[in-house]
N, C-alpha and C positions, 0 to 999 in steps of 0.2 A: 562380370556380373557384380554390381552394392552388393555388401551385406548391409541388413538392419539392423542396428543394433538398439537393445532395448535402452529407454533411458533409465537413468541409473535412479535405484530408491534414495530418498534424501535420510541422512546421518539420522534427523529425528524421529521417522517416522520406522527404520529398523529399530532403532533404543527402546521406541514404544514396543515394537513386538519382543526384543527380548528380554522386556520388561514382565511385558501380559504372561509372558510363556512360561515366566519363572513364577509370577504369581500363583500363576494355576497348576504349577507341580507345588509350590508351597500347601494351598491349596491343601489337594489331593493326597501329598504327605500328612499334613494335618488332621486328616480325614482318617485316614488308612492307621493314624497312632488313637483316634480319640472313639472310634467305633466298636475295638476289642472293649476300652475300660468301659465305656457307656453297656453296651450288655453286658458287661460284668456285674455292674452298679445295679441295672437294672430285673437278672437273673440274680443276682444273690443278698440283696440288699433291700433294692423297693419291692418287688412282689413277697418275698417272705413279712413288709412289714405289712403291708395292705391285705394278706393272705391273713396274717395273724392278729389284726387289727379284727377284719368280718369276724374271722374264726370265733373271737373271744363276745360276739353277740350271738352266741349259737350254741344251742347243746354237741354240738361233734363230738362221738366216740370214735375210738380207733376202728378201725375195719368197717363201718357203717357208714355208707356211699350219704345217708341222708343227714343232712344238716337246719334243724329244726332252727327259724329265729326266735331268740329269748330274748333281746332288748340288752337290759341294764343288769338279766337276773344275774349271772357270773357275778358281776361287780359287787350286787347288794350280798349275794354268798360270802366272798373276800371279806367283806365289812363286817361280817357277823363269824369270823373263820376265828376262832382264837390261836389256832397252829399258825396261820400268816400272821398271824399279827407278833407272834412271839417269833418268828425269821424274820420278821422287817427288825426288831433288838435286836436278834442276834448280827444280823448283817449291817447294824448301826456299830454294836460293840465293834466284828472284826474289823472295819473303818476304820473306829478310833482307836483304837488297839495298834492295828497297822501304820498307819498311813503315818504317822508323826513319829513312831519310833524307826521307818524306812527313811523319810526325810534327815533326820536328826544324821541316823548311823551312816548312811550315804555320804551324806556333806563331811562329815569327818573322817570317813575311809578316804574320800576325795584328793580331802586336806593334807593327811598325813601322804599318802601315796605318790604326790605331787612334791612333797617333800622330801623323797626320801632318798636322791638323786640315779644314781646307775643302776638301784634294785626297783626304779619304777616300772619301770616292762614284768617284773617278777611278779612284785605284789601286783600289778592289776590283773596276770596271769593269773595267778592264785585266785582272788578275791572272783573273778569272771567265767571261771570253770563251773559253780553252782549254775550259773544263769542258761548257759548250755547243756547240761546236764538232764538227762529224760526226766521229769516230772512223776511223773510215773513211778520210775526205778528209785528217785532217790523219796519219793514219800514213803513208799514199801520200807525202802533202808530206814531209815527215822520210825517208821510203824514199828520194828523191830527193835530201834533203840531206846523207845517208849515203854516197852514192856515191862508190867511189873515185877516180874520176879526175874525173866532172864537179860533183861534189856540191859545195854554200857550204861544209861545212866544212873541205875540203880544200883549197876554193881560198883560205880565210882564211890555212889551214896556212902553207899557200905566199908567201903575200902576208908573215906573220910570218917566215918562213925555217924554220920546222919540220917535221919531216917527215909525208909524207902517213900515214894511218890506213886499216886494212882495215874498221872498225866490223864490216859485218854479214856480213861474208866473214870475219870472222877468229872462229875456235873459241873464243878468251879476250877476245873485246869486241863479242861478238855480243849474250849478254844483258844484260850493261851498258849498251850500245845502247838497248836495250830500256827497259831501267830510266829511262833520261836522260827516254825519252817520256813514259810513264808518267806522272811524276812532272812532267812538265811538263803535263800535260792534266790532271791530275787535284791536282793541289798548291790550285789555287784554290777548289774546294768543302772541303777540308779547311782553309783561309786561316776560307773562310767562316762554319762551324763553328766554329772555336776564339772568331771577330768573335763571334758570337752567344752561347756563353759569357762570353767576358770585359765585353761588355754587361751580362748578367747579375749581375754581381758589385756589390754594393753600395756607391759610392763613400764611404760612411762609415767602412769599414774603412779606406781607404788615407788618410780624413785623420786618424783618432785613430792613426794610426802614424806619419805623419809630425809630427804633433805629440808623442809620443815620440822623434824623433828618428829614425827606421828611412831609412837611405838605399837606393836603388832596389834594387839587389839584394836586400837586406831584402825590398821588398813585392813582389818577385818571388818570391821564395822561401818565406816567410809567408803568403803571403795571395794573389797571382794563381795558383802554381797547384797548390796544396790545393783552391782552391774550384773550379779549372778539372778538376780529376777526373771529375766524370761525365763530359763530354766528352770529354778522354783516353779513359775507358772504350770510348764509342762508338766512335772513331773508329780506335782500337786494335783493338775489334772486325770492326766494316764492313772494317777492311783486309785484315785476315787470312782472312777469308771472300773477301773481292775476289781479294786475292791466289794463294788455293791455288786457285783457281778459275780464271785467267786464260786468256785463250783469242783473243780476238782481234788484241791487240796483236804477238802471239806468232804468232801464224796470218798476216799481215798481213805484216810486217816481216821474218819469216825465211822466207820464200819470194822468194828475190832471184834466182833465174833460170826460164826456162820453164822448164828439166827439174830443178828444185830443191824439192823438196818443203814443206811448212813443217816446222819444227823444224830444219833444220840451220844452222849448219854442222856434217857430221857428227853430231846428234844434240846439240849443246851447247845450244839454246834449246827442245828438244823438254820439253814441260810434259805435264802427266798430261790436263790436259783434251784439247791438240793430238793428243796419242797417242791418246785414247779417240775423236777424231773419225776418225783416220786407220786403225783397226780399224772399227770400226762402219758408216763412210760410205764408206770407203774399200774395205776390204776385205768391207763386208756382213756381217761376223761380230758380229751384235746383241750376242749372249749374254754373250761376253766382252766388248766394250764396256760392259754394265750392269755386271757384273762389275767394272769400273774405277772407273765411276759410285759402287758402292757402300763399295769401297772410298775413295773420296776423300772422298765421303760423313761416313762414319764417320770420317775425321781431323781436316777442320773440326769436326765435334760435338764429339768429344773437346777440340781444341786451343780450341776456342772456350769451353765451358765451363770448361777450366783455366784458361784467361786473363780468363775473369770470376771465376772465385773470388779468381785473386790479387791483382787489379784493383779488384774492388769491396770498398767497405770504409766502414763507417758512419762517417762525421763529424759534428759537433754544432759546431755556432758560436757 
């Protein structure tokens, strides 16, 4: 008895199927990675802004299911608030205060750590242990070392012959105070960053300079950091969002007695975020709490985009 046999598929027309076949597990893979971050994005990101965006045209109290529209009233409140208006300063001061003295000290822990050859694993060790470190535990430690009478820094004061410091009781060195933390907790991932750019830089440029003759300043100024610009970028960004933002450090440290609220003394370390917690949590009033949210909201975008436009800048090597 013949067997039939089938004819046989042509070379092109398999390649096409296990072409399709592979598309569509691409596909599918793609699908199966981009669905978790999409409701992520969408459960913790867009609905709390669009939640808080309404919210902030609404009288909302905590616990009361009704939410009455008010329009612009929140916003024209804010405008007439002189407590926000005096945390929009303060939250300007911590900025300026921070941000340039994080940059500055960074770039030169950087510098020097990058220099320092077989003890660099040590120092970035050392310098990157603040950054890891509970937030929390070591404000508490520093709250302690603030202290007027029994604090280390006072009793150094003393041991030198100088006079003692009010730090987080005094209205003109309360947020100062502040800043000194800060900048000590968080200096060593900015260290790190700059490590990770100036790695990146080509050591061929600093020897056909030095064989021109460019002495260190030169390849400082020439060539480490023009090429270190993106990174400035970033980290001039991440600040400024970190910084108008601040909230724990601030919440933490200026709350130096039981019946002390955070943000004082009198109102000198009081930031927009503490104030927005101390309406909303405090006083249960949601609506203008979002209200605050959306205005600060909208300062970092603004300031953030302005500081990338003047920041960012095409270079060609």
């Amino acid at each position: 008895m013949a067997q039939v046999r089938s004819a046989p598929v042509p070379l092109g027309r398999r390649t096409k199927r296990r072409r399709g076949g592979r598309a569509a597990d691409q596909r599918r893979f793609i699908a199966a990675a981009l669905v978790p971050t999409a409701l992520g994005l969408l459960i913790f990101w867009i609905y709390p802004l669009v939640n808080g965006l309404w919210g902030s045209y609404t009288d909302w109290r905590a616990f009361q299911p009704e939410r009455a529209f008010v329009g612009l009233a929140n916003y024209r409140a804010l405008a007439n608030d002189d407590v926000f208006v005096e945390t929009l300063v303060n939250t300007g001061q911590y900025t300026l205060m921070y941000l340039p003295l994080n940059v500055l000290i960074g770039l030169c822990l950087a510098l020097a750590v990058e220099a320092s050859g077989r003890l660099r694993g040590l120092f970035r060790t050392i310098y990157f242990m603040p950054v890891v470190a509970s937030l929390v535990a070591t404000a508490l430690m520093w709250k302690w070392l603030y202290q007027p009478s029994l604090g280390l820094f006072n009793q150094l004061f003393d041991l030198v012959g100088l006079p003692q410091q009010s730090f987080l009781t005094s209205t003109s060195q309360a947020l100062p105070s502040i800043v000194a933390f800060a900048l000590w907790k968080n200096v060593g991932l900015t260290m790190v960053l700059f490590m990770a750019g100036l790695n990146g830089i080509d050591r061929t440029y600093y020897e056909a300079a030095r064989v021109d003759g460019a002495a260190r300043g030169q390849l400082f100024w020439g060539i480490t950091l023009p090429l270190l610009r993106p990174t400035l970028v970033f980290v001039v960004l991440t600040g400024i969002i970190d910084t108008l933002q601040v909230f724990l450090p601030v919440f933490i440290l200026s709350s130096v007695g039981a019946n002390s609220p955070p943000g004082g003394p009198s109102n000198s370390t009081n930031v927009v975020a503490v104030y927005q917690w101390a309406v909303a949590f405090g006083q249960l009033n949601l609506g203008y709490g979002m209200a605050m949210g959306m205005v600060l909201f909208a300062i970092i975008l603004v300031v953030t985009l302005t500081q990338s436009r003047f920041l960012r800048q095409a270079w060609e090597y």
